[in-house]
FIVEXVEX-186865 format. One record per residue: x, y, z of N, C-alpha, C, O, CB in turn; chain; residue in three letters. Coordinates in steps of 0.001 Angstrom, whole numbers. Each point is the difference from the previous one (the first is absolute). Glycine has a CB too. Example, Ala and Ser with C-alpha at 12.3 -4.5 7.8 and 13.67 -1.06 7.14 Angstrom:
NODE    n.c1    n.c2    n.c3   ca.c1   ca.c2   ca.c3    c.c1    c.c2    c.c3    o.c1    o.c2    o.c3   cb.c1   cb.c2   cb.c3 chaine residu
NODE   13190   -5690    7800    -890    1190       0     900    1200       0    1036     -19     665   -2928   -1154     581      A    ala
NODE    1542    2223   -1966     820    1190      60    -770    1090     730     509    1108     169     675   -1736   -2314      A    ser
***
This chain:
NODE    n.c1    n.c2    n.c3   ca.c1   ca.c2   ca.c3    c.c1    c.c2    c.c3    o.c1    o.c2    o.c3   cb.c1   cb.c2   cb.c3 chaine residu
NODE   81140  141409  115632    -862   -1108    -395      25    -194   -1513     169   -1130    -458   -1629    1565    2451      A    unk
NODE    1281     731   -2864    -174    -278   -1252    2026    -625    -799     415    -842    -797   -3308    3207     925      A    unk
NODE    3257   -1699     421    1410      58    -217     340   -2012    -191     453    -669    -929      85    3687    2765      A    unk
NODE   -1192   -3485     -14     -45   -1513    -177    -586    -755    -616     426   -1138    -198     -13    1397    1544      A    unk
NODE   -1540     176   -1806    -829    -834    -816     580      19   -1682    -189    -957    -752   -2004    1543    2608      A    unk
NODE    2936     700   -2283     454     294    -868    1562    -832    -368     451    -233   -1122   -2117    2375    1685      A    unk
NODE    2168   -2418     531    1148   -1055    -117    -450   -1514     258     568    -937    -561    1041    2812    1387      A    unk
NODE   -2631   -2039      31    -355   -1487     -63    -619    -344   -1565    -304   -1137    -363    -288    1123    3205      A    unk
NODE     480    1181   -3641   -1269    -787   -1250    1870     -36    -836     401   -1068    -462   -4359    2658     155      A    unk
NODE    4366   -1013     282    1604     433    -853    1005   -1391     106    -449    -233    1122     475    3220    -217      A    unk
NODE     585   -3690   -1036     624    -623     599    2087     354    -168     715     142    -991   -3513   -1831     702      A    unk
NODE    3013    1700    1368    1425     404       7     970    -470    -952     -13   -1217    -185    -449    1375    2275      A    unk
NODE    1226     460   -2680     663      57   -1397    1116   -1213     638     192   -1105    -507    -568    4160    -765      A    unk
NODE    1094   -2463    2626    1040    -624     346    -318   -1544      62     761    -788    -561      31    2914    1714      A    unk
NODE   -1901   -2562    -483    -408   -1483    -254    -208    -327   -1606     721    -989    -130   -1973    1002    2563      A    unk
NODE     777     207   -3503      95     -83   -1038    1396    -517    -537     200   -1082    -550   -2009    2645     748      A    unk
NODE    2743    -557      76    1109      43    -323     989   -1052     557     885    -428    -741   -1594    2620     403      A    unk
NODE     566   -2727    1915     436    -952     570     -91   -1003    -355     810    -915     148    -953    1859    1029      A    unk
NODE   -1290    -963   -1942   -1087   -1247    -852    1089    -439   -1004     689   -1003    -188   -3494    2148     181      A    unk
NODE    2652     -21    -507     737    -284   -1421    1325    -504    -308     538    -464   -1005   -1793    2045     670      A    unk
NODE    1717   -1264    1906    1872     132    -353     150   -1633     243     743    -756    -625     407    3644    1843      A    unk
NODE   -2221   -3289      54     171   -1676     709    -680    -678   -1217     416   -1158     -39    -739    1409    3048      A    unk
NODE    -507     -26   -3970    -432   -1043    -913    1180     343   -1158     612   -1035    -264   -3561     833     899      A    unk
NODE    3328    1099   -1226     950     158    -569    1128   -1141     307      69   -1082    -583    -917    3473     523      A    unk
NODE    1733   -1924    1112     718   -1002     307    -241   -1553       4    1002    -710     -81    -498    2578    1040      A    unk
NODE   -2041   -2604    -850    -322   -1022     134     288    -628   -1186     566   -1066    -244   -1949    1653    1858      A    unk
NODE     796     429   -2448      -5    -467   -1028    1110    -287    -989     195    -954    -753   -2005    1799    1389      A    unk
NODE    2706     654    -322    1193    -769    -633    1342   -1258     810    1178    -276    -231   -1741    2836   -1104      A    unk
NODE    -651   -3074    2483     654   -1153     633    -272   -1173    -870     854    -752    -470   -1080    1673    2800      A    unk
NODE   -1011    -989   -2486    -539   -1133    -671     244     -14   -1482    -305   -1077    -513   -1351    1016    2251      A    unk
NODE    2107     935   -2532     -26    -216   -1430    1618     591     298     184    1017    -669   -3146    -707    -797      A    unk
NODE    3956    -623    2150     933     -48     193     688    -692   -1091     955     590    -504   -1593    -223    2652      A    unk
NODE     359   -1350   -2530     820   -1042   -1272    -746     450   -1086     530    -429   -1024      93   -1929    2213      A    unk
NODE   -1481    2939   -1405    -705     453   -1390    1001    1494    -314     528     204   -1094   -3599   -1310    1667      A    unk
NODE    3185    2020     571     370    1101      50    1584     -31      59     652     987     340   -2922    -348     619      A    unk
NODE    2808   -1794   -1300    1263     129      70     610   -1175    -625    1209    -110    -202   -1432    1510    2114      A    unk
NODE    -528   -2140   -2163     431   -1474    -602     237     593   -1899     -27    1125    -499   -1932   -3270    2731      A    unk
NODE    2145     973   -2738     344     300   -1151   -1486    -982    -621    -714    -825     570    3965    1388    -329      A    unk
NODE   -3263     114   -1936    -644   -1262    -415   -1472     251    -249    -436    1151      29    2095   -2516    1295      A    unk
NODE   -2538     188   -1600   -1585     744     442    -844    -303     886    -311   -1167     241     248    1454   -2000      A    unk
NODE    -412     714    2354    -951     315    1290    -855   -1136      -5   -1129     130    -474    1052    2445     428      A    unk
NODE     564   -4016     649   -1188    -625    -170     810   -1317    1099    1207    -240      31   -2599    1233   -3028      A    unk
NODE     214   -1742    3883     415    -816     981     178   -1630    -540    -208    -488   -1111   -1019    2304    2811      A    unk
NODE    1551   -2233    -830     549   -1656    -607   -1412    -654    -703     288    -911    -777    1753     253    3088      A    unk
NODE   -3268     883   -2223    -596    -277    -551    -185     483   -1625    -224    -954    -745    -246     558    3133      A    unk
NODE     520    1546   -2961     643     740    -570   -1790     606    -700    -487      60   -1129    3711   -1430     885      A    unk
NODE   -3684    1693    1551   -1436    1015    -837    -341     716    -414   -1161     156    -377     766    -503     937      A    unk
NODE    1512    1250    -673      -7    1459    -630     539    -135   -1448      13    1028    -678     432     213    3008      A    unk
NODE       7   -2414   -2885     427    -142   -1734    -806     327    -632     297     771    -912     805   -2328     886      A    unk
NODE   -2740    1074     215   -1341     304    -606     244    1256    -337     408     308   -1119   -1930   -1722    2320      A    unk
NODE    1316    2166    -356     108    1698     231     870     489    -686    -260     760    -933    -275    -709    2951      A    unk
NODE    1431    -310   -1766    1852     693    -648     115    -232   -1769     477     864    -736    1201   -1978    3392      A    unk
NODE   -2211    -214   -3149    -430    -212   -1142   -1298     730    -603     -31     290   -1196    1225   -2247    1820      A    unk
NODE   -2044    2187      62    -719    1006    -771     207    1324     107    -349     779    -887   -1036   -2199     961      A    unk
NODE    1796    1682     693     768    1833     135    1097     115    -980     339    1102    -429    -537    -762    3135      A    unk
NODE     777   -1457   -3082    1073    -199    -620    -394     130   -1740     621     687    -810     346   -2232    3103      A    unk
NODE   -2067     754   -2555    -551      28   -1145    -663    2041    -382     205     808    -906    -851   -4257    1489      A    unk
NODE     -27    3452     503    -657    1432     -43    1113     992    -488    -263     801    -898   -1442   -1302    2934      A    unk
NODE    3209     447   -1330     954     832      -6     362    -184   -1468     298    1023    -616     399   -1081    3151      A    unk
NODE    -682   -1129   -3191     243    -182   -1478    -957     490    -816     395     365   -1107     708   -2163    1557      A    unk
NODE   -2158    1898    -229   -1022     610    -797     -36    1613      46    -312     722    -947    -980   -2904    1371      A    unk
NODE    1765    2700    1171    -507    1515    -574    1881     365    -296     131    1222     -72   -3176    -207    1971      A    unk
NODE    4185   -1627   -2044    1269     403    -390    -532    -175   -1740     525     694    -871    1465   -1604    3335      A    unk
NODE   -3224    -236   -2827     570     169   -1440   -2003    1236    -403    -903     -69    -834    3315   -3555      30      A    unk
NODE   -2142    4373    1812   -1484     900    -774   -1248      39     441    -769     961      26    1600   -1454   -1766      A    unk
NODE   -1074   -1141    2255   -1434     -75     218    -386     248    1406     857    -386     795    -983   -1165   -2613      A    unk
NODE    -858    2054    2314    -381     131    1096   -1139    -529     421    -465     653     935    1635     870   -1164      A    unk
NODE   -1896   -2560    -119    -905    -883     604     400   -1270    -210     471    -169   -1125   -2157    1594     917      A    unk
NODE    1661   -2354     889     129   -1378    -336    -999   -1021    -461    -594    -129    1071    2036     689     328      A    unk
NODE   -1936   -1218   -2059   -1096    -932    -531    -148   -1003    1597     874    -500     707     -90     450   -4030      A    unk
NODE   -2114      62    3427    -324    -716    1209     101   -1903    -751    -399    -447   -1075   -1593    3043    2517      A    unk
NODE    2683   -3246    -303     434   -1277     -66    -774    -496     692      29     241    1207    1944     -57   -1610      A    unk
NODE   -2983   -1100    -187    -757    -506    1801     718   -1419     880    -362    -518    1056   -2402    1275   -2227      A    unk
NODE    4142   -1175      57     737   -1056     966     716     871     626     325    -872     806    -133   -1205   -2036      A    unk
NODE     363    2998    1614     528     591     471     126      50    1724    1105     125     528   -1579     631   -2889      A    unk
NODE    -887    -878    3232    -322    -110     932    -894   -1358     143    -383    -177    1156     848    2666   -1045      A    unk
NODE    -768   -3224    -801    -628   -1361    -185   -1127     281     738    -135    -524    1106    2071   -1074   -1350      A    unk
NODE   -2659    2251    -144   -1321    -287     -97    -973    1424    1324   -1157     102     410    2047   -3534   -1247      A    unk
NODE     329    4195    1043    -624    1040     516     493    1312    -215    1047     554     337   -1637   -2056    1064      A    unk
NODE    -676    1971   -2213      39     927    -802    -410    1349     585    -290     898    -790      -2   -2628    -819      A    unk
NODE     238    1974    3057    -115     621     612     943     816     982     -40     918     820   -1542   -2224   -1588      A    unk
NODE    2703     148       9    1701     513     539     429    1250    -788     712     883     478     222   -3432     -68      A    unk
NODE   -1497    2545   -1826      96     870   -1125    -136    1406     910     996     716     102   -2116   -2427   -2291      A    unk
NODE     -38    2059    2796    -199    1528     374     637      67    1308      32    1121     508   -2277    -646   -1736      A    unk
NODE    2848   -1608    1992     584     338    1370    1275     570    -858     223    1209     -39   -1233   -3203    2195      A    unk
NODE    1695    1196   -2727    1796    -562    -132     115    1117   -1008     852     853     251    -425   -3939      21      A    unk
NODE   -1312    3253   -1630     925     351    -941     185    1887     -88     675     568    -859   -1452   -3222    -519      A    unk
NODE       9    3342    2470     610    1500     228    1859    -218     757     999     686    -216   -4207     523     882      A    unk
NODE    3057   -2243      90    1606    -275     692     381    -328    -771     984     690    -267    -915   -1216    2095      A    unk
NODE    -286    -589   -2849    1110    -510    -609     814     948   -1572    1049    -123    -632   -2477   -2356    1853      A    unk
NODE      66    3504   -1294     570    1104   -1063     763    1038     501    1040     345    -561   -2858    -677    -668      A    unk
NODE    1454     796    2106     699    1222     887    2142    -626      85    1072     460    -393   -4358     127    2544      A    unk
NODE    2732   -2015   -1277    1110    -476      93     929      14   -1562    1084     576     -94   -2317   -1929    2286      A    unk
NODE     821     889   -2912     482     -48   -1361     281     895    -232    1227      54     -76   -2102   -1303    -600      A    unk
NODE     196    2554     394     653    1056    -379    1095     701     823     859     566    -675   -2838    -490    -401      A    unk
NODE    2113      -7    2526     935     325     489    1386    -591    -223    1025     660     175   -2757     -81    1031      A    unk
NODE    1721   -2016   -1650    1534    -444    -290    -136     214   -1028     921    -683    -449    -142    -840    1713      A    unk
NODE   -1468    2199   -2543    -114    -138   -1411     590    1490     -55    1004     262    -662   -3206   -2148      -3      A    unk
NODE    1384    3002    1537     142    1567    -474     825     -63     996     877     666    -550   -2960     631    -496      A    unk
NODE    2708   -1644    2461     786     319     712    1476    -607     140     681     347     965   -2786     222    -224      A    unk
NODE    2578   -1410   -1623     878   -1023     133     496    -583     794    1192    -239     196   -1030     923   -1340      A    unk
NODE   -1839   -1210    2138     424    -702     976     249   -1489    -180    -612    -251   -1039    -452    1960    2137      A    unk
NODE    1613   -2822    -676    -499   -1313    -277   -1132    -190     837    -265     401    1133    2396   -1281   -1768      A    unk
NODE   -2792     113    -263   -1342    -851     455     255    -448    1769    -733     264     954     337   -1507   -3897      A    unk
NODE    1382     673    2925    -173    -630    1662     337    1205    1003    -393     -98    1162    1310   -2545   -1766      A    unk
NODE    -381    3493     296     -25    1188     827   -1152     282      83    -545    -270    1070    2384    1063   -1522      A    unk
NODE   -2667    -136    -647   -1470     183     185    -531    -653     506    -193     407    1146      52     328   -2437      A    unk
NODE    -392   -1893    1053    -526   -1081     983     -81    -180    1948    -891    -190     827    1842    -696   -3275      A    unk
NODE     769    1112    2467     144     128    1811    -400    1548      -9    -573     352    1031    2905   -2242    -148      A    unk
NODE   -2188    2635   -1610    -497    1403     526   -1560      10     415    -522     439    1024    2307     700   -2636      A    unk
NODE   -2433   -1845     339   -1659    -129      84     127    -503    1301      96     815     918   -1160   -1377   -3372      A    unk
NODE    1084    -843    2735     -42    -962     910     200     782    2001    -686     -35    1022    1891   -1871   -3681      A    unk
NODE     201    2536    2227     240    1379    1029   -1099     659     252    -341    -164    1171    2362     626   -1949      A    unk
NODE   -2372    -124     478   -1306    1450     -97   -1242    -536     614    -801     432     829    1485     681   -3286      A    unk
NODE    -522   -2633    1488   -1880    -502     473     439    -249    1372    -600     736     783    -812   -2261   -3031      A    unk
NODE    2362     636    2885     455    -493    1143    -392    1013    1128    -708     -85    1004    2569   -1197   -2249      A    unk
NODE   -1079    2321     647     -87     950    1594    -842    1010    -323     185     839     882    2180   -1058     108      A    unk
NODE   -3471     770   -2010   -1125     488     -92   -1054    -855     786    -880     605     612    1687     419   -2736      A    unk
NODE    -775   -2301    2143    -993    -864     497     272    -137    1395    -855    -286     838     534    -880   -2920      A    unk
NODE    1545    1380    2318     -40      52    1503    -370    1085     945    -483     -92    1129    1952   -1248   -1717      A    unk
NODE    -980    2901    -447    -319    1249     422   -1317    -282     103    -436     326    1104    2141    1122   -2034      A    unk
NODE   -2516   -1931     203   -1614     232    -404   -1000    -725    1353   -1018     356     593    1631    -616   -3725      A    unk
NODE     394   -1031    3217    -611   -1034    1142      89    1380    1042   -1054     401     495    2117   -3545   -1014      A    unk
NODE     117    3790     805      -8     658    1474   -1048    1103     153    -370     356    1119    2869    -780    -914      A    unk
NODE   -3051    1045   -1500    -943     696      24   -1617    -422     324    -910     654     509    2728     237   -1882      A    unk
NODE   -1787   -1671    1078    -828    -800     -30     -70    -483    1213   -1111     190     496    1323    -487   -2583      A    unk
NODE     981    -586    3180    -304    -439    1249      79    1868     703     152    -125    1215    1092   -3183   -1278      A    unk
NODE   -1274    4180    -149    -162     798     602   -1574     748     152    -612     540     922    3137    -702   -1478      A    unk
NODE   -2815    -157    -995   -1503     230     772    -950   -1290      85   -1226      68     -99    1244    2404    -851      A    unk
NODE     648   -3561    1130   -1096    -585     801     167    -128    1229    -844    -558     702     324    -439   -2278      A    unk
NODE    2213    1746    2291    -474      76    1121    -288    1412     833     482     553     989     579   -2728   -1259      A    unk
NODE   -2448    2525    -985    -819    1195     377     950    1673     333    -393     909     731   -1401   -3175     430      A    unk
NODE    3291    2215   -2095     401     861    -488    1173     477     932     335    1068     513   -2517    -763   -1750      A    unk
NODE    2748   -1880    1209    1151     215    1838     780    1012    -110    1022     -21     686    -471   -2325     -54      A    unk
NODE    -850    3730   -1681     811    1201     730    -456     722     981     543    1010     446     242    -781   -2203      A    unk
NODE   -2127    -878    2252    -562     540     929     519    -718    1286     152     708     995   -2064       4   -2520      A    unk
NODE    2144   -1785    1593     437    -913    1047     878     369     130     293     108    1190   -1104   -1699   -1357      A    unk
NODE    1792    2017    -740    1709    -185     138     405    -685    -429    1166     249    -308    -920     241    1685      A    unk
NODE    -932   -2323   -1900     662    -790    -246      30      22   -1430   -1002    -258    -667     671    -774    2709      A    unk
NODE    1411    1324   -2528     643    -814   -1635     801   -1123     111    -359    -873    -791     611    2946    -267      A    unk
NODE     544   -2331    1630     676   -1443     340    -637    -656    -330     143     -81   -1220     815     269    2717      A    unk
NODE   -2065   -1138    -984    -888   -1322    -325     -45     156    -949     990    -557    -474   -2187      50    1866      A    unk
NODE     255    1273   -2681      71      30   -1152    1267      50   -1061     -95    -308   -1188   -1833    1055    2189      A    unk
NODE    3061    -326    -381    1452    -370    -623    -105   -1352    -127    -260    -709    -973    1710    2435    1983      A    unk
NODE   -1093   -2082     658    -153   -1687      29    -447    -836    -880     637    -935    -486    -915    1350    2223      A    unk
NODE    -775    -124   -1961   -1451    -836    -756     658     491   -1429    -161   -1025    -662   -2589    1291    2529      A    unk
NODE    3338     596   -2673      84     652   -1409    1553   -1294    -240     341    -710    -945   -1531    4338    1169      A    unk
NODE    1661   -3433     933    1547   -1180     114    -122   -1000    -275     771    -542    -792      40    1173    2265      A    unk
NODE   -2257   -1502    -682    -378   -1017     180    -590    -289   -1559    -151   -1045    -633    -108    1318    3422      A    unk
NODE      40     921   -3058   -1304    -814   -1591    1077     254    -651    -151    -897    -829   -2794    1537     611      A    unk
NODE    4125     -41    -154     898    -106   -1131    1038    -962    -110     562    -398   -1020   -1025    2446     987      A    unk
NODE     730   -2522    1789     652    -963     -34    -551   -1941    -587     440   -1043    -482     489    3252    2413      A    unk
NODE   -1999   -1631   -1478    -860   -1340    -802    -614     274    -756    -639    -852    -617     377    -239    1942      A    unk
***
């Protein structure tokens, strides 16, 4: 008895891992032309220039010394609350093509990589306990499903 209750609260590594390998792969389905295309990471609309230009600026500032940037408030036009989401990513990012000699758009699909299929890993955790901790059921599937379903849209 205790043994079961002790694996129903645990959840099985191997589903985890199954998790990981099927969103993995999803993901490098969908950023398929980012992850292999040439050029910069950004769609026919082209929304990621914003971004790539200020990581770009950041990377010039700490190559020539400085390590904070002067806050711009056109920068985000008029929400200044993007400042504490964006600018821990957009320094981290910077310094990795700055101290790592990566290019900027590599970094970028790498970030972009990570959030993609972290958010999907996260959804499956998540549909797992709301459905009241399906290692008890048996079922992990549905919650795959559903982690597929939210990354694919």
């Amino acid at each position: 008895m205790k043994a079961d209750l002790r694996q129903s609260r645990h959840p099985r590594r191997w589903e985890w891992l199954i998790a990981l390998g099927v969103l993995l792969a999803l993901t490098t389905f969908l950023l398929r032309n980012w992850l292999w295309g040439r050029g910069l990471p950004t769609s026919s609309r082209r929304e990621v220039l914003g971004e790539l230009s200020i990581v770009w600026m950041f990377k010039q500032e700490l190559l020539r010394g400085q390590l904070l940037s002067e806050w711009n408030p056109y920068w985000f036009s008029g929400f200044p609350w993007l400042r504490y989401l964006s600018y821990p990513v957009y320094y981290v990012s910077a310094a990795l093509s700055a101290w790592g000699g990566l290019p900027l758009e590599s970094v970028l699909v790498l970030f972009y990589f990570v959030v993609m299929a972290g958010s999907g890993l996260a959804m499956f955790g998540y549909l797992r306990q709301l459905g009241g901790g399906s290692e008890v059921h048996g079922n992990w599937q549905a919650p795959l499903v559903g982690a597929i379903i939210y990354e694919v849209l």
